[in-house]
C-alpha positions in Angstrom: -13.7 -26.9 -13.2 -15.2 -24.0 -14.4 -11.9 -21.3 -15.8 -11.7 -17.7 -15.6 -10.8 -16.4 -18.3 -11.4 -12.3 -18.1 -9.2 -10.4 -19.5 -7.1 -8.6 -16.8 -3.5 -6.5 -16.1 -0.8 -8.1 -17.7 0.7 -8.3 -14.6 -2.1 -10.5 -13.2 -0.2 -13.9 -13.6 -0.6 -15.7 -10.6 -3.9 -16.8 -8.7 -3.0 -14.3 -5.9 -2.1 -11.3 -8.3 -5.7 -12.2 -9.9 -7.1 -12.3 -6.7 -5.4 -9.2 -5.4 -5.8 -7.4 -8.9 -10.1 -8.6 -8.7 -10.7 -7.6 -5.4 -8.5 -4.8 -4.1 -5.7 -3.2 -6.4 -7.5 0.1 -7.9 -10.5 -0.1 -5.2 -10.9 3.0 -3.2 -9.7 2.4 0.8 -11.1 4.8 3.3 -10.5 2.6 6.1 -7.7 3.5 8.3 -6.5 0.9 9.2 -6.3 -0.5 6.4 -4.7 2.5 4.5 -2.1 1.7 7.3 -2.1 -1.7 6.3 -1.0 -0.9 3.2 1.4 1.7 3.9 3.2 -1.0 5.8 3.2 -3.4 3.5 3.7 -1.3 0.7 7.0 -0.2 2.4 7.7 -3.5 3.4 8.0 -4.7 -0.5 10.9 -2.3 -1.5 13.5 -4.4 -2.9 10.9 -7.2 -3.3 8.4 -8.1 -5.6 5.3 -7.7 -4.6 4.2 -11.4 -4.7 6.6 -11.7 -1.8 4.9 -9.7 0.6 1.2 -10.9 -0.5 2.5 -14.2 -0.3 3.6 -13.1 3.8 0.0 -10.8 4.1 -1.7 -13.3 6.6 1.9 -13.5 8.3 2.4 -9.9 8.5 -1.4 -8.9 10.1 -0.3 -11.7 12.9 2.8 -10.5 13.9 1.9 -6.9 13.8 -1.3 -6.7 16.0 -3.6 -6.7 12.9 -2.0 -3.7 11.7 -3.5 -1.5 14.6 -1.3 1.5 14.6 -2.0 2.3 17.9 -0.4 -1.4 19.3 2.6 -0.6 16.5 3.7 2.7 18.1 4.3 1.1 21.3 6.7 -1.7 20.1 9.7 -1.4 21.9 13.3 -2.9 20.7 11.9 -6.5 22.2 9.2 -6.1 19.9 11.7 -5.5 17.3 13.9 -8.5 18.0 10.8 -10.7 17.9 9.7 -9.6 15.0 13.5 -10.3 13.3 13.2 -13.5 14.8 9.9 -14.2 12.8 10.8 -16.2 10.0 7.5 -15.8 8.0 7.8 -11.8 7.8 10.5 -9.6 5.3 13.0 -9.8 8.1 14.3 -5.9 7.7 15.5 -4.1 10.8 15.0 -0.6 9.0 11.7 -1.8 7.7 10.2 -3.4 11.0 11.4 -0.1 13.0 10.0 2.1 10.0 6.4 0.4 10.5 6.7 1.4 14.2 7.9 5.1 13.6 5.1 5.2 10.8 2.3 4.2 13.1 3.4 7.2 15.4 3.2 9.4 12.6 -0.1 8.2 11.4 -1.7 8.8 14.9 0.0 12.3 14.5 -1.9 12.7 11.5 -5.2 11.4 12.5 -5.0 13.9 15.7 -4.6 16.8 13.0 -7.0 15.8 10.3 -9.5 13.4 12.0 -8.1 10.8 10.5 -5.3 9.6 7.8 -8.5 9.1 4.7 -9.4 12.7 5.1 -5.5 13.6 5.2 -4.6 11.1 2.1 -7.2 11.5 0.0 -7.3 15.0 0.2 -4.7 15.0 -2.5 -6.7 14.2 -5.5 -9.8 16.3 -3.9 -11.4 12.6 -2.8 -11.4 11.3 -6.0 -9.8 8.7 -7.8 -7.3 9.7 -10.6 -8.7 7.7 -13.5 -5.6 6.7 -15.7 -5.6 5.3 -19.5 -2.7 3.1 -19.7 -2.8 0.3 -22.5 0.1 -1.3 -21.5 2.0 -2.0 -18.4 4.8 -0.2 -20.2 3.1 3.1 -20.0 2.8 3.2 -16.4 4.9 5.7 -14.4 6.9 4.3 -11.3 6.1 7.7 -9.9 4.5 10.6 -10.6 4.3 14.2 -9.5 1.8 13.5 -7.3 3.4 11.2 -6.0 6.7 13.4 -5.5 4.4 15.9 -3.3 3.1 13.0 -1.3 6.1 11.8 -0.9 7.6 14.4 0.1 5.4 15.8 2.4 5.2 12.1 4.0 9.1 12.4 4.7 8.4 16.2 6.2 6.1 14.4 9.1 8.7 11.8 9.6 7.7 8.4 7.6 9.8 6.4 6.3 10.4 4.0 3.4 7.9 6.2 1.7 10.1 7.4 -1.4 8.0 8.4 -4.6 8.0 4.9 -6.0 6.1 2.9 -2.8 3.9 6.4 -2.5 3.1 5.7 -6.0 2.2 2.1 -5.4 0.5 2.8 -2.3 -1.9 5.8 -4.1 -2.4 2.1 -6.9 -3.2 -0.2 -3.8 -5.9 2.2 -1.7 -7.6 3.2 -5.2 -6.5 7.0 -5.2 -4.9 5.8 -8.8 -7.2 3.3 -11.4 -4.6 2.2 -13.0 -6.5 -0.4 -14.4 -5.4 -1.3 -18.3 -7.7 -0.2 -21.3 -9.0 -3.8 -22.1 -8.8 -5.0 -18.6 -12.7 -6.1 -17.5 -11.8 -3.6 -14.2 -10.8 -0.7 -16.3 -13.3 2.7 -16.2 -12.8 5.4 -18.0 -14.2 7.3 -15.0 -17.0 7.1 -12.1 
């Protein structure tokens, strides 16, 4: 059995935080859907570690349509109970009703921008922010950025999108590379 033995992120312990940390964390998303993906799920994790809700991923895309926002907005309180009756989900009343307002608010957004990538991204001028962290230590739980973003989130009407999940949302859909100096993922820029 061949080992892999690259040197990643600290936090990178488990074989589905390597996987996660390899194959999306830091990777630029321009896919709406699955920029709403992980808006959900990144909103889904507060309170949680994030193991938790990669651990329920496969779970979550079944019992909310794939994560098509279009289906989401429609869910109705029956859709709601269900979904609390799911034992494989986080089982969070505010959260399950927050993914159904948010999915409203994405469409919003889409109508007005074209589509949520040109709206998000539009915040760092479409380019990644290219951080130099050298230990997990260093990085921020939010940032002014991610204050704004937040913010201005709230302003539309999302929800469980404080400056701490917008933070690790902008981390999960590569608007932040806050990949570790010594990390094999880490660039000093593209």
């Amino acid at each position: 059995m061949k080992t892999d033995d690259r040197e990643r992120c600290s936090w990178a312990t488990t074989d589905l935080y390597k996987e996660y940390h390899d194959k999306e964390w830091g990777i630029p998303v321009h896919d709406d859907r699955k920029l709403f993906e992980m808006l959900i799920l990144e909103g889904m994790q507060a309170g949680l570690s994030w193991l938790t809700i990669l651990n329920k991923r496969t779970a979550f895309r079944e019992a909310f349509d794939q994560f098509d926002y279009q289906k989401i907005a429609l869910y109705d309180e029956a859709k709601v109970e269900e979904l609390m009756q799911n034992a494989k989900i986080v089982r969070n009343r505010l959260k399950i009703r927050s993914a159904i307002i948010n999915a409203g608010q994405f469409i919003k957004v889409r109508e007005e921008y074209g589509s949520f990538d040109a709206f998000i991204w539009s915040y760092v001028n479409h380019k990644p922010i290219h951080n130099h962290f050298r230990s997990i230590a260093e990085l921020p739980a939010t940032t002014p950025l991610s204050d704004k973003i937040s913010k201005d989130l709230k302003k539309r009407g999302f929800k469980f999108v404080g400056s701490t999940i917008v933070y690790a949302y902008m981390q999960s859909i590569g608007m932040v590379n806050d990949h570790m100096k010594g990390c094999y993922l880490y660039t000093p820029e593209e």
